[in-house]
N, C-alpha and C positions, 0 to 999 in steps of 0.2 A: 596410419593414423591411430590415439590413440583410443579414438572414441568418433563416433559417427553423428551427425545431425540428420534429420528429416522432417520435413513440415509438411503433413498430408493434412493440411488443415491448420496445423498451429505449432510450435517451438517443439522440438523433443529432443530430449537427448540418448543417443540408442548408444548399447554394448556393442566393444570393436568386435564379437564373434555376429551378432544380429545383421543381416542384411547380408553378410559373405556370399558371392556366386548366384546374387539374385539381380544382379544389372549396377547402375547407375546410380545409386540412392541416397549419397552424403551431399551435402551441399556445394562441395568443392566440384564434385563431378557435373553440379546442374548450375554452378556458375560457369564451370568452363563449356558445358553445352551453350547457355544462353550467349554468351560473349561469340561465341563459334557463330550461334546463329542469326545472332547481329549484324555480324562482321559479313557474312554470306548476304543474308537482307540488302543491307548498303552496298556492299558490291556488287550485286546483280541489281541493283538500283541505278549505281555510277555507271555502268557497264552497258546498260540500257540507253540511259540518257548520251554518253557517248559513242555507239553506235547509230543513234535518231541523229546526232548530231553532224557524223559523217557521214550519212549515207544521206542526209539532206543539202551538205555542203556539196556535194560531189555532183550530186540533181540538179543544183543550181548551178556549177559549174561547166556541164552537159548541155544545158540547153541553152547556157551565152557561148556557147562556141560554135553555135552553126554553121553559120554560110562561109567561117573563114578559120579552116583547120590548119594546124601547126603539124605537121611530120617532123619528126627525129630532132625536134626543139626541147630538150629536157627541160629548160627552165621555164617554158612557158606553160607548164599543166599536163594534163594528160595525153599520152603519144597516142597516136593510129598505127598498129603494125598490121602485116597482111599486106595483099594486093590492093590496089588504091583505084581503083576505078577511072577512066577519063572523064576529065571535069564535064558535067555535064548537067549542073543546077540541083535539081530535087533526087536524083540518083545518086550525088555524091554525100550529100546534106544525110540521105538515111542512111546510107554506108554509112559517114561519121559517128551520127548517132547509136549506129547498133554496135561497132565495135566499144564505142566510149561504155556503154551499158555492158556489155561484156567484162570489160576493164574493171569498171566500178563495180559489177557482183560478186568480182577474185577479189580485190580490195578489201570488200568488207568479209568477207568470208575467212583469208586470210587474218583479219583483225580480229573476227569472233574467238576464233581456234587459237590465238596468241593470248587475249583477254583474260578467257576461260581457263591455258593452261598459269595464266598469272593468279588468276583467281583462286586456284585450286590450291596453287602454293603458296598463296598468301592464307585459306583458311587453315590450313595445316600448321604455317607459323603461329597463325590465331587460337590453333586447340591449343598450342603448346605453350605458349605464353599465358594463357588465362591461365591455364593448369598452376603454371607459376603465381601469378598475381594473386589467384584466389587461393593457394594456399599461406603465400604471404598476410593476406586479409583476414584468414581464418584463424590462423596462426594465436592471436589473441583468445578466440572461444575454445579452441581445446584447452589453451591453458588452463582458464575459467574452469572449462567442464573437468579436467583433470586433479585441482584445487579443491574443488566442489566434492569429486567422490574423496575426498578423503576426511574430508570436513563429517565428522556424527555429532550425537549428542552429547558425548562426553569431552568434547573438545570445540566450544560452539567458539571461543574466544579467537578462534584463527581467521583469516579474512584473506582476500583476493590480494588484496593490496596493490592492484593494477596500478603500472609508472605510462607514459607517455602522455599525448595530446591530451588535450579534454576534447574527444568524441567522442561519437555516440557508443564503441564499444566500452571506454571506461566510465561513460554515465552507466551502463546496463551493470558495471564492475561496482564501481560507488553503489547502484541502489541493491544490487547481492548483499553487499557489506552490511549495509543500513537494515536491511531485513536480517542479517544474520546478529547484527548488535541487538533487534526487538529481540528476537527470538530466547537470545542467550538470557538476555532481562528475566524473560517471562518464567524462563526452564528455573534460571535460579530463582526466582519467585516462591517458583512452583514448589521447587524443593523447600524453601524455608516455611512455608506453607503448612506443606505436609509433614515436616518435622516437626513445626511447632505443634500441629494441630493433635497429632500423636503425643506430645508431651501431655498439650493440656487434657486430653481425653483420658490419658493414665493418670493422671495425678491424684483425680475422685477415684479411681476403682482401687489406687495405691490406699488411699487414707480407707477407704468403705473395707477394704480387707484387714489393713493395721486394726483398725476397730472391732471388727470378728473375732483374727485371732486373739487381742487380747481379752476379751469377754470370754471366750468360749478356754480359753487358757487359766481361768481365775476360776476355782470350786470353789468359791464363798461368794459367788455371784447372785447377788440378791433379783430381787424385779425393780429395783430404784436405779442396780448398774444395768441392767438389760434394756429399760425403759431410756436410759441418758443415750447407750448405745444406736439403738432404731434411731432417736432423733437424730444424732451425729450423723448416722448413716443417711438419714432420707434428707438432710441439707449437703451432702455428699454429692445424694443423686440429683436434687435440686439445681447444683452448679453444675450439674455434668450436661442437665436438661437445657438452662440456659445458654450454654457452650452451644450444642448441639441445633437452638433454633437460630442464636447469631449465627454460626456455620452455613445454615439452608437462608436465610436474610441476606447473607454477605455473595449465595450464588446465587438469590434471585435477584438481586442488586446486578449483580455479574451478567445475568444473561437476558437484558432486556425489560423492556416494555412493551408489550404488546397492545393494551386496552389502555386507555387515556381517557381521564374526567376533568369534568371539571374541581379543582381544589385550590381555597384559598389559605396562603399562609397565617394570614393574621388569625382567621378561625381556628385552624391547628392550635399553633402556639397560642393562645388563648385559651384554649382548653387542658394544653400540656404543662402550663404554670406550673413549676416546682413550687409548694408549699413547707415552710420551715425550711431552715439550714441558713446560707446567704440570701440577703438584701436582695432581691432581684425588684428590675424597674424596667418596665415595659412600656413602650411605645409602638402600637401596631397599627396598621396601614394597612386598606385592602392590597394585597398582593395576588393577583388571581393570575392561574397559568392551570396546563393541562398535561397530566400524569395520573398517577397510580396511586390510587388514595394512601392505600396501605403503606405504599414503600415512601410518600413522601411523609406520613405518619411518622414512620421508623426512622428517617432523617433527622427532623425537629425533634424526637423525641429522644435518639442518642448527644443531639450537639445538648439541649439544656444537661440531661443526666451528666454528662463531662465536664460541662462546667459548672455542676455543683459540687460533683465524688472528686474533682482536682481543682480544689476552690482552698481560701484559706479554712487552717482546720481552727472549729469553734475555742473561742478565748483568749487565742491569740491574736494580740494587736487591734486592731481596731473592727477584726468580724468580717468576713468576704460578701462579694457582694458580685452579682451578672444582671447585666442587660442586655434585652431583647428588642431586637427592632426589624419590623417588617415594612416592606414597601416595593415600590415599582422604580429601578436603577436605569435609566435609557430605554425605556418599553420593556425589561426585562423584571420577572420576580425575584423580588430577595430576601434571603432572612441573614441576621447578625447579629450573631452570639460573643457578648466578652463578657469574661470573668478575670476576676482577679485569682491570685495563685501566687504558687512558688516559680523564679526566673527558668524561661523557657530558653537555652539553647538557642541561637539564629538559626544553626546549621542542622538541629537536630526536630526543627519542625515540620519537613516532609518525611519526616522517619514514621511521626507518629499517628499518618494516615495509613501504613503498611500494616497487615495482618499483623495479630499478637507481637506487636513493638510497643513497647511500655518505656518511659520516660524515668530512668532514675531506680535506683534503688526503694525509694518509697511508693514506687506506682506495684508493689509487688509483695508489702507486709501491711498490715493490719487492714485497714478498711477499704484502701486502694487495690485491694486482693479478689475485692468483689466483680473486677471488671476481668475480661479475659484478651483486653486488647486490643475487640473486632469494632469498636463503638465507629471510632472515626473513619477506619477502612471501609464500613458498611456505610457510611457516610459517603466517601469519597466515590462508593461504587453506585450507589443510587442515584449522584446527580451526574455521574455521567452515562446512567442509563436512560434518565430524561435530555441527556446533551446538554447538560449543563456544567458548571465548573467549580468548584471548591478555591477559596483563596483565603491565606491563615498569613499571619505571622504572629510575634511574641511581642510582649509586651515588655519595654524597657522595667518598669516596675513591677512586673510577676504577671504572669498570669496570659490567654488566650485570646488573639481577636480573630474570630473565623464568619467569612460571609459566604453564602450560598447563593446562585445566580443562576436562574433557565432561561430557558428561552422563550420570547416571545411567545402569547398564542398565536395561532394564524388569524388574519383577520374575517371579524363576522362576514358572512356573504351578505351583499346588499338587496331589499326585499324589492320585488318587481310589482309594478303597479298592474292591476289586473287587464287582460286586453293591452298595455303597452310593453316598453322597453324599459330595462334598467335606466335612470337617471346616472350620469356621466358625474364622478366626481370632479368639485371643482377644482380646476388648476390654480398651482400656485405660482406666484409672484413675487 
């Protein structure tokens, strides 16, 4: 085998050198034990029940043959050998009887020692056939486990790819697979991630040094160019800073909630009103649920920022414009953000909840340059650290329609009257 199993407690998968010359220890070895001792069990069960059976039949056959015995009659049951006594009532009667009881304890004893050597060679067939069946049965998890060791992280795109029935070992094969597609996901995530992340983090230290050396390169450098330099340089580090807190917002988005308050959206967004730029027209509605003040701050507050910085740009046509609307969707909280804009892609709108994915060649010069592409991902990662869910699509006419949705509060506890019982709500009808 090329690999060994053992469950001292739970699944493992051991190396074919682990366990050598220490007994029985793979699974194959303790199916064919179990099957062995099944098959032992129910035979000395059968074996039992059939011995009760004849040495009962044979009892009762003994004692309807009293007073009128049959000598050297093979068909009629049990023979008398030996000297036979002269008929003489109660003397011949226990004669019969003691030799019939003679008879019947070779019988059965005879049958035990026959049984026994059946039994013995029947479990011997049974080691040997399990051995078989249960390496047929296992047959499919070495594959797996063999598949598996060669499966790393630079090749997550490979899969079991198990063929036969649908059981239960190619469900266990299927849900390998499924876990090996998350996985692959997350890796390459992970990597665009960390690339982009290293770009955008070079990009300010790139400009903040071009800026250096050309100052410090130029001897007719007055205090008006060293004075323009510092500012260049400290709106440099200023985007590098913003960079740096969306980054820590995008992993505490990522890793949870831990403390939950009470917060309502309409208050939020009410306070978050963009001022100047597009039209916005609000419509707010208690929405109250239970989160993270902060991080559902930093929700509402990147969906309006996005849909003003990729809104129509001022002069053109008719003036952009977003609205806001809060409220309670099926018991659950909701905020919904549209803006008008430039036409959104069908296919390229769950792109632009992923880490630094930017929309276009204009989400990346002039004033769309101020974003670093984390607005919607720290978005998408905060409501589903409250369990909740993001849904967007594009608008035929230009522009973003994005609503946000949690979940339910739990409900208040009902207050108990003093000295009694909770009041039973009423049933419905």
């Amino acid at each position: 085998m090329s690999g060994r199993f053992a469950f001292p407690g739970a699944w493992r998968i051991r190396g074919s050198r682990e366990g050598r010359g220490r007994g029985p220890q793979s699974v194959r070895w303790r199916l064919t034990l179990l099957y062995g001792g099944l098959f032992v069990v129910t035979g000395a069960v059968l074996l039992g029940l059939t011995y009760a059976l004849v040495a009962e039949d044979q009892s009762l056959a003994v004692s309807g043959s009293g007073a009128r015995p049959k000598t050297g009659d093979a068909g009629s049951g049990p023979t008398v050998s030996g000297p036979v006594p002269k008929p003489g009532g109660a003397a011949i009667e226990s004669y019969v009887r003691e030799r019939l009881a003679v008879q019947r304890g070779d019988q059965l004893h005879q049958l035990l020692i026959e049984s026994g050597i059946a039994l013995g060679v029947m479990v011997i067939a049974s080691l040997i056939l399990g051995w078989l069946v249960a390496g047929r049965v296992l047959a499919p998890l070495r594959d797996m486990a063999v598949a598996a060791r060669r499966i790393s992280a630079d090749d997550l795109h490979r899969r079991l790819a198990v063929s036969g029935p649908d059981d239960e070992l190619k469900g266990l094969a299927d849900t390998f697979d499924d876990l090996l597609a998350r996985l692959e996901g997350a890796f390459e995530a992970q990597r665009r991630f960390v690339a982009n992340a290293s770009h955008e983090l070079r990009t300010p230290l790139t400009l903040q040094q071009a800026i250096v050396d050309v100052v410090l390169a130029d001897p007719h450098a007055d205090a008006a160019a060293l004075r323009a330099a510092c500012l260049r340089v400290r709106a440099a580090g200023q985007e590098q800073e913003r960079l740096i807190e969306a980054l820590l917002m995008l992993a505490r988005g990522q890793r949870g909630v831990c403390e939950r308050e009470s917060v309502d959206l309409a208050v939020l967004a009410g306070d978050l009103l963009p001022e100047g730029g597009p039209r916005v027209d609000a419509e707010l509605s208690s929405a109250p649920l239970l989160g993270d003040p902060q991080l559902v701050e930093r929700l509402v507050s990147n969906l309006l920022e996005n849909a003003v910085r990729h809104n129509v740009p001022e002069g053109e046509g008719e003036g952009g414009w977003v609205t806001v609307w809060t409220g309670v969707v099926g018991g659950r909280a909701s905020l919904r953000v549209v803006n008008s804009g430039a036409v959104v892609p069908v296919d390229q709108v769950g792109v632009l909840f992923e880490p630094f994915r930017r929309l276009g060649v204009e989400r990346v010069r002039g004033r769309a340059r101020e974003g670093a592409g984390l607005g919607l991902s720290i978005v998408a990662a905060i409501a589903a650290a409250h369990g909740g869910e993001v849904r967007a699509r594009a608008r035929g006419e230009g522009g973003l329609w994005v609503e946000v949705l949690f979940p339910p509060p739990p409900p208040l506890p009902v207050p108990v009257p003093h000295g009694g019982f909770a009041p039973s709500p009423p049933k419905s009808r």
